[in-house]
N, C-alpha and C positions, 0 to 999 in steps of 0.2 A: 672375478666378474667385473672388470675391470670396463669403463665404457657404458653397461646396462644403463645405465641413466639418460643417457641419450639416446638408448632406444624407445624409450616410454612417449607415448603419443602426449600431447603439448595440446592441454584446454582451449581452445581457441578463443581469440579474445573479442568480447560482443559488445565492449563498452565504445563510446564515441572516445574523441580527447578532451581531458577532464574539464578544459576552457569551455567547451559546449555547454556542460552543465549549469554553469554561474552566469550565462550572459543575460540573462532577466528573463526568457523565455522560459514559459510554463510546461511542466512535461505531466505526464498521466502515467505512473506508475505502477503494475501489478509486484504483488508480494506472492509469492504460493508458500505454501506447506510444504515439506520435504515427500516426493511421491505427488504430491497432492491428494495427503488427505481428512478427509476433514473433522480437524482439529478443533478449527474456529467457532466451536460454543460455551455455552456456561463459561465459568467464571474465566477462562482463556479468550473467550471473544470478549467478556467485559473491561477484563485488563489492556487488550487491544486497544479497544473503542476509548477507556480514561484516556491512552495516553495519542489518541487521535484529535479528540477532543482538548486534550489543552494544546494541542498547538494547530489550532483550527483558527482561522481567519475571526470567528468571533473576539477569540482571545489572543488579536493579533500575532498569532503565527500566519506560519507557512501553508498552511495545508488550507485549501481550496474547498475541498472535498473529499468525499471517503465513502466506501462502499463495504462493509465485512460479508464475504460469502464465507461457506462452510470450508471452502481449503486454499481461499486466496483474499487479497483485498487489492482494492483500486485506492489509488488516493492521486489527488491535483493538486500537484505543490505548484508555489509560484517560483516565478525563477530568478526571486533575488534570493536564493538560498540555494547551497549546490545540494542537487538532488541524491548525487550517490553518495554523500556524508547524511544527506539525511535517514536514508534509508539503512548505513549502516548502524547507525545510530538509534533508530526506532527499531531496529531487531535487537540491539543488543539491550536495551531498556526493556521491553518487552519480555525477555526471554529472563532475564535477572530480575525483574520483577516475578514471573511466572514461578521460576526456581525456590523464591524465598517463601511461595506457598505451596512447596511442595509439588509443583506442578511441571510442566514440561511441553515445548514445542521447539519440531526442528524446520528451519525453513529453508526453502530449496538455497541453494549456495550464491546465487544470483536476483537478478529482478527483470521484467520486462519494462520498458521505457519509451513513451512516445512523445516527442517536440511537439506541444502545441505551436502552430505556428502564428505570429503574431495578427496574421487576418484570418485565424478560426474562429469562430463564434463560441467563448468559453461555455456557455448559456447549452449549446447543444452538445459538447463536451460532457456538462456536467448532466444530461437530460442522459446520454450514453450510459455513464455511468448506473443513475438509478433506474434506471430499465433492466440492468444487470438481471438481478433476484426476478423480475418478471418474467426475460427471457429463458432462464433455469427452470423456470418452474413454481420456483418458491412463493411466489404471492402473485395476486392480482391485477393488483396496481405498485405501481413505486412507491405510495403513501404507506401503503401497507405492510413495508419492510422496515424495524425501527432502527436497523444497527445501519444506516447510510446517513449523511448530510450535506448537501450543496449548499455554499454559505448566499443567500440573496433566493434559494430553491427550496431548499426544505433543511426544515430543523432537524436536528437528532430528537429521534423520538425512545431514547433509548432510559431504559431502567435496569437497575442492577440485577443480576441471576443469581 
């Protein structure tokens, strides 16, 4: 079978080059679940959120903001940090944490990524984001969803499950 290997169809590549990521520009992130499905509750979304939360702009991290739905998350990192080390980074923290309590999540193999660009208004950026869980369905208002935080927008309103 000599050759088969090059006949196998080639993942196509969706990332930018990797100098894009680090040049100080802010990007908006999604994460999904493998499938997309939803995974992200109880004690697997609070593992999430711990480790969203320490490296949340309060506690001078990266992270801008964050949103937990049931089978993805958004987060705004800023972009003095390269984004696709972050990201591989918080799934592999995430998922080895999750493992050592017996737990488990798979997430899709990739991430989506969007360049804020330096004259977007981060403010409606992060307004985006918590409208998320309103637009789904899930609550009412933004106020009303506690696993999200825009840092200068709204606190984590989150408690443990």
């Amino acid at each position: 079978m000599a050759g088969v290997e090059n006949q196998l169809p080639r993942r196509k590549a969706i990332r930018l080059p990797a100098e894009c990521y680090t040049g100080g520009d802010h990007f908006l992130v999604t994460i999904c679940t493998e499938g997309r499905e939803q995974r992200l509750n109880g004690q697997v979304r609070s593992t999430v959120v711990r480790f969203l939360v320490k490296d949340s702009a309060d506690n001078d991290g990266p992270v801008f903001g964050w949103v937990v739905m049931p089978d993805h998350v958004h987060v705004l990192l800023a972009g003095s940090r390269d984004a696709v080390r972050w990201v591989q980074t918080f799934k592999a923290a995430v998922t080895s944490s999750l493992r050592k309590k017996k737990l488990d999540i798979a997430w899709q193999r990739s991430f989506h990524d969007r360049g804020i660009r330096r004259n977007e208004n981060l403010e409606f950026v992060g307004r985006y984001m918590l409208e998320n869980p309103v637009r789904a369905g899930l609550c009412n208002r933004f106020d009303d969803w506690p696993w999200s935080y825009v840092a200068g927008m709204k606190e984590a309103g989150v408690k443990d499950e």
